[in-house]
N, C-alpha and C positions, 0 to 999 in steps of 0.2 A: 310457488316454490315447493318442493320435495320437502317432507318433513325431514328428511337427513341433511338437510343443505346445512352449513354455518354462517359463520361470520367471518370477516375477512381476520381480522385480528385474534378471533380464535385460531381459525386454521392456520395462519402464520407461527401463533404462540406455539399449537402442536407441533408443528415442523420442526421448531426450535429446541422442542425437549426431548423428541423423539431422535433426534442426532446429537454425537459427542465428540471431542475431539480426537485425531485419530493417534495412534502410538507417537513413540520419541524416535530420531533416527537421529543421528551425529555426522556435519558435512561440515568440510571445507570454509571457511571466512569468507573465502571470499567468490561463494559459489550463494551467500545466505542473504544476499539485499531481498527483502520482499516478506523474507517468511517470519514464523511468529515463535518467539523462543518458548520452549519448553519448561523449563524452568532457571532460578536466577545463574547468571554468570558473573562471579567473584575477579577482579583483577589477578595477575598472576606475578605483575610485577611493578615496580616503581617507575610512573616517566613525567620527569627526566630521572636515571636511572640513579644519578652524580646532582650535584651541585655545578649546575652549568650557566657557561656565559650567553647572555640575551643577545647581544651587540660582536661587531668586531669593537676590538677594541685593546684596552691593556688591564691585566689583570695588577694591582695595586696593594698597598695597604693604607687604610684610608686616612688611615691618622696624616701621615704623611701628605697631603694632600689637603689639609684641613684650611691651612692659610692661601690656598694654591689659585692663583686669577690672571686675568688680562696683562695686570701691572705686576703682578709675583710669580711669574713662571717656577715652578718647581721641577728642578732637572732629576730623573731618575735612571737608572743605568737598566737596560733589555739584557737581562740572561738568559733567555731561552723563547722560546715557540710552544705554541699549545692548537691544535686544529679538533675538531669531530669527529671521533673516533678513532684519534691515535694519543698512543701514551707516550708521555712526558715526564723527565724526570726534573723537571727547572723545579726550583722551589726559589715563593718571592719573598724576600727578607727585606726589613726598610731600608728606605734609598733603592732599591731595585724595581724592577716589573718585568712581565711575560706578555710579549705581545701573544693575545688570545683572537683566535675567531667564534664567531656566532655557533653554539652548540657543543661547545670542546668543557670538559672537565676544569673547575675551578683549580687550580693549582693550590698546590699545600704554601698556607702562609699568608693568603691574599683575601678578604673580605671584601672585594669590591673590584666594579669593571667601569674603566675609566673610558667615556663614545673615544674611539679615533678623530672624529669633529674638536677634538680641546686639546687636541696633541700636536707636535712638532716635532717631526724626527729629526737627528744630527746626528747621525751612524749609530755607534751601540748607548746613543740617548735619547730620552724623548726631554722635552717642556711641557708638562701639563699647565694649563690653564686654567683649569676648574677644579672645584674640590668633588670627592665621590662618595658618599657618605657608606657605611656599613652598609653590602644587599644592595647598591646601586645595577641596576642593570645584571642581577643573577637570579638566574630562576633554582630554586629551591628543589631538592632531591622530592620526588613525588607530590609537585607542587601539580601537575596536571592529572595525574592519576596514579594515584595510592594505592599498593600493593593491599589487596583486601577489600577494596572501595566494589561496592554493587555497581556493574556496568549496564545491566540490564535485569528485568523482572521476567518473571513468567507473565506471558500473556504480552511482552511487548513486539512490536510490529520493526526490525531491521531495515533502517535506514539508509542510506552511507553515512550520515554522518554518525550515526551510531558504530558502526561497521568501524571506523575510523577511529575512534575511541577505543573501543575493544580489543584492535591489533595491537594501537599501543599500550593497551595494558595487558598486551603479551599472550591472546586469546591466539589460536590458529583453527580451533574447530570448535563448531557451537551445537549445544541444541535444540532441535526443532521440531515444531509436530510436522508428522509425516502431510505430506500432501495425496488431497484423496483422488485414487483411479478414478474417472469416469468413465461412466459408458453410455453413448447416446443413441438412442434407439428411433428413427423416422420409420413409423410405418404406414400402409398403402401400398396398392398396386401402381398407384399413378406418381410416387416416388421414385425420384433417381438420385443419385450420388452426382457430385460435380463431375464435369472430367464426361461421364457419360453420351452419348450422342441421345438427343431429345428426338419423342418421338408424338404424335397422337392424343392428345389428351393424361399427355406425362407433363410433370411440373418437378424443377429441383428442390431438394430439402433445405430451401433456406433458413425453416426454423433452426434446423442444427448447428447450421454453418453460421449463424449469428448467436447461440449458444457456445459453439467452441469457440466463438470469434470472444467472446466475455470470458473462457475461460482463461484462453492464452493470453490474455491482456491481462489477467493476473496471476500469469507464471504458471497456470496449471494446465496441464494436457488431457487430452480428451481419445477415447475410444471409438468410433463410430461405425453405425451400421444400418443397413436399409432394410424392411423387409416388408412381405405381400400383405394381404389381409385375408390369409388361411391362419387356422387359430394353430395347425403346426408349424409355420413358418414365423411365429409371434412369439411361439414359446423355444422353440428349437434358438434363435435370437435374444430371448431374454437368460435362457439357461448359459449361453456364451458368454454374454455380458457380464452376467451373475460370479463365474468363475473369475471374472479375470478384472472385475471392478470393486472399488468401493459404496459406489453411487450408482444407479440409473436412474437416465431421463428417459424418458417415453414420449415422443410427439405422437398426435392424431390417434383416433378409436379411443376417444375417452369421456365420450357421450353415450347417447342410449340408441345411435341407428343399430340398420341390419350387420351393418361392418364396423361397429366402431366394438372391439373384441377382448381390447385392451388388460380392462380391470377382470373380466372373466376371467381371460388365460391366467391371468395372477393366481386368483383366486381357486382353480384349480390347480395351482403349482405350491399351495399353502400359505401366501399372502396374510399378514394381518393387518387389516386394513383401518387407517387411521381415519382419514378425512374423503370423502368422495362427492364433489360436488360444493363449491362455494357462493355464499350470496356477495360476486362480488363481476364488474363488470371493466371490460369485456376480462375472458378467463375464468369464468363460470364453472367449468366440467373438469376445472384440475381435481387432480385426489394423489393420497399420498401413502403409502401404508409401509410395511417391514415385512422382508422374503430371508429367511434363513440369516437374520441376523443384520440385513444391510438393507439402506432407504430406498424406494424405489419412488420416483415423485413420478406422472403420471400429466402431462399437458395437452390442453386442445391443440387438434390441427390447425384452424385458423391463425393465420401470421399475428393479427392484433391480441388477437387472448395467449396465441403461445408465448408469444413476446409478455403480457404481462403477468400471467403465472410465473413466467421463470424467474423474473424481475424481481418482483413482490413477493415470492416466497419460495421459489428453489435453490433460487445462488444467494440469497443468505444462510438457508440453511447448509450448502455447501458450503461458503465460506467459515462456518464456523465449524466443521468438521474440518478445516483446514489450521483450527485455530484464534482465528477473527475473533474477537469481541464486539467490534462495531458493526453497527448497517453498510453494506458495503456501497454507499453512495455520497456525494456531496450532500449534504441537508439544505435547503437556505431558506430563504423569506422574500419573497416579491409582492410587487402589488397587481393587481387584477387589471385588466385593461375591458375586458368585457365581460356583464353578469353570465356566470355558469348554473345547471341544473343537475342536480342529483336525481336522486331517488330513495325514497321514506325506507325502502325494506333491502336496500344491496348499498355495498362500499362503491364505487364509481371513481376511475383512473380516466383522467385527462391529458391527451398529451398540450403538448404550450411549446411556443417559441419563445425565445429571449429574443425582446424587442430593443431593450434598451439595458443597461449596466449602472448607468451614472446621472442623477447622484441617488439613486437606488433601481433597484435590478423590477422591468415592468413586464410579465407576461401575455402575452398572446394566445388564447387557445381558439384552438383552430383544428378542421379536417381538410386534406386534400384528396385530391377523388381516388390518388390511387390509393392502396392500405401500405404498399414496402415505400411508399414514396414518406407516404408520412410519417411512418417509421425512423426512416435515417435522416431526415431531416429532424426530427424531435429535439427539441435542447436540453426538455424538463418535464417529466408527469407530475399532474397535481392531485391528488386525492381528495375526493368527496365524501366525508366519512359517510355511515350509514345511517340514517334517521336525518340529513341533513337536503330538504330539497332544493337548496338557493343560496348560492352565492355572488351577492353585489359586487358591480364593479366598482372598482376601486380596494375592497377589502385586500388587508397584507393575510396571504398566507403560507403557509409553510410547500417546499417542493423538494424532491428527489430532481439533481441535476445532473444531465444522461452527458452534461459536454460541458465537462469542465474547463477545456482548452478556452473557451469563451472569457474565463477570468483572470488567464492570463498574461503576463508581458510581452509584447512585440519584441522580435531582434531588433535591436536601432540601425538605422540606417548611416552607413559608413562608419566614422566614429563617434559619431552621439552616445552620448554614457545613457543608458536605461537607468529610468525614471519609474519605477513601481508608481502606481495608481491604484487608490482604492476601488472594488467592483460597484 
């Protein structure tokens, strides 16, 4: 190895301090499921706004009602109506009631909501049957959310059902960190764009297209572009990106051939360069460094290494210039189905199938002959740390899981109520 080479977990940690997150921008409620609040959001108002009824039912006084049963019907006289969100002038005074619905203002005079289930109407009277004690069946003026109540933190991650919360406490626009431009950069002569007619010893840029395919899977969009392996066609491309991104990714020329050009062009474009070259396998030749202020991450051509550069240390670090405080992966724990081998002096990424879920989750690792076959089919990478040569089958270890749809509920079939299962 290169005496510049690192460590897997250094070069990630670099990545991670060398980006921040990006400004505030203020959007829509209900444009904001995904992103990550800026800083805290205070309710703005009380809900329920009133003192409101839980039930249809009849708004009472409870006293009145206290002897009230099966064998004592208590007759009370209907002065008025009360519905959700229309105003009422009935007031209930004892011996009376207001037949209320579910969500309508407590009426002035009434402590209490008697179910329609214990009632018997006889024109402008009912017979209760049951007694309704003080607060039976009313929900309490900012009994779900309190004017002033912290609806969210900085740093939290927008839900719906957080989302849900928030409108009803009277939010309609929130803040969020900006989401960062990308710009993807495939370079090579023997590079094409999708869409293109193939020709000769051309191949498409799949690393990209499974790079954007990661990003718009969480809501962020992507720039993309192709270019030759002339170091003006490398920079004239990165200078475009530069303006009109916050991020570039680099595929291919990020090795030491005759064409691979990549980190040089940086480097006479005034690059400072962070990391170049990782002890970590496959993904070896990533580097990562800052061009006038903004990251530029730097990945091998190879499908296997570019896929796990991005992986394992580009789109974390974009994600938390988006925000993010977490790894942006499932974590879990499985157990080993067959001994794996590292290596004393690099970190080593395994891809694994999920064999089984229940009644604990057993991986498979394994290669198939193609490299995009094993790819998409992968459910889980396991990591080999560095200095670690051997790991027995059977050991539980921890994994990054690439397909979380695997631990999820089946639709039921016809009317069968779903049944949640542990994984």
């Amino acid at each position: 190895m290169n005496h510049s080479d690192i460590g897997y977990e250094q070069a990630l940690g670099l990545a991670l301090e060398n980006v921040s997150p990006l400004g505030e921008e203020i959007i829509p409620i209900e444009r904001a499921v995904g992103r990550i609040i800026s800083r805290s959001v205070p309710a703005l108002v009380d809900s329920p706004s009133v003192d409101a009824s839980f039930k249809d039912g009849y708004a009472v006084v409870s006293r009145d009602l206290v002897h009230a049963g099966p064998e004592n019907p208590v007759t009370l006289e209907i002065v008025g109506h009360a519905a959700a969100g229309e105003a009422s002038a009935a007031v209930v005074r004892p011996g009376t009631t207001v037949r209320i619905l579910s969500g309508a203002a407590l009426p002035p005079g009434a402590d209490a909501i008697l179910a329609e289930e214990f009632v018997t109407v006889d024109g402008k009277y009912i017979h209760a049957t049951a007694d309704a004690e003080p607060g039976r069946n009313v929900l309490e003026k900012g009994c779900d959310v309190c004017c002033h109540d912290m609806l969210a933190a900085k740093g939290d991650r927008l839900t719906p059902q957080r989302i849900g919360l928030m409108v009803a406490g009277g939010i309609s626009e929130v803040p969020v960190h900006q989401i960062p431009r990308i710009g993807l950069l495939a370079t090579g002569s023997e590079i094409l764009l999708p869409g293109r007619p193939i020709g000769p010893g051309k191949v498409y840029a799949s690393n990209m297209a499974l790079q954007q395919a990661w990003f718009l899977d969480r809501g962020i969009p992507s720039r993309v572009m192709a270019s030759g392996d002339s170091i003006q066609s490398i920079a004239d491309a990165i200078r475009q990106l530069h303006a009109e991104s916050d991020v570039i990714i680099t595929s291919g020329g990020a090795w030491k051939g005759d064409r691979d050009l990549v980190v040089s062009v940086l480097e006479s474009l005034g690059w400072r360069q962070i990391f170049h070259r990782v002890r970590m396998g496959p993904g070896k030749a990533a580097g990562m460094g800052i061009l006038d202020g903004k990251p530029v991450f730097c990945l091998p051509g190879g499908p296997a290494s570019n896929e796990s550069a991005f992986i394992m240390i580009a789109l974390p670090a974009v994600m938390k210039m988006a925000g993010f405080r977490n790894f942006p992966y499932m974590c879990l724990e499985g157990r080993l189905e067959k001994t794996v081998f590292g290596q004393a002096d690099w970190t080593q990424f395994l891809q694994c199938d999920i064999i089984a879920r229940t009644p604990e989750i057993l991986l498979r690792p394994g290669k198939l002959r193609s490299r995009l076959f094993a790819m998409a089919r992968a459910d889980a990478v396991l990591t080999i740390p560095e200095g670690v040569s051997r790991i027995p089958a059977g050991a539980v270890v921890p994994f990054i899981c690439l397909n979380p749809d695997l631990f999820s509920t089946s639709l039921p079939e016809h009317d069968r109520p779903v049944i949640p299962r542990r994984p």
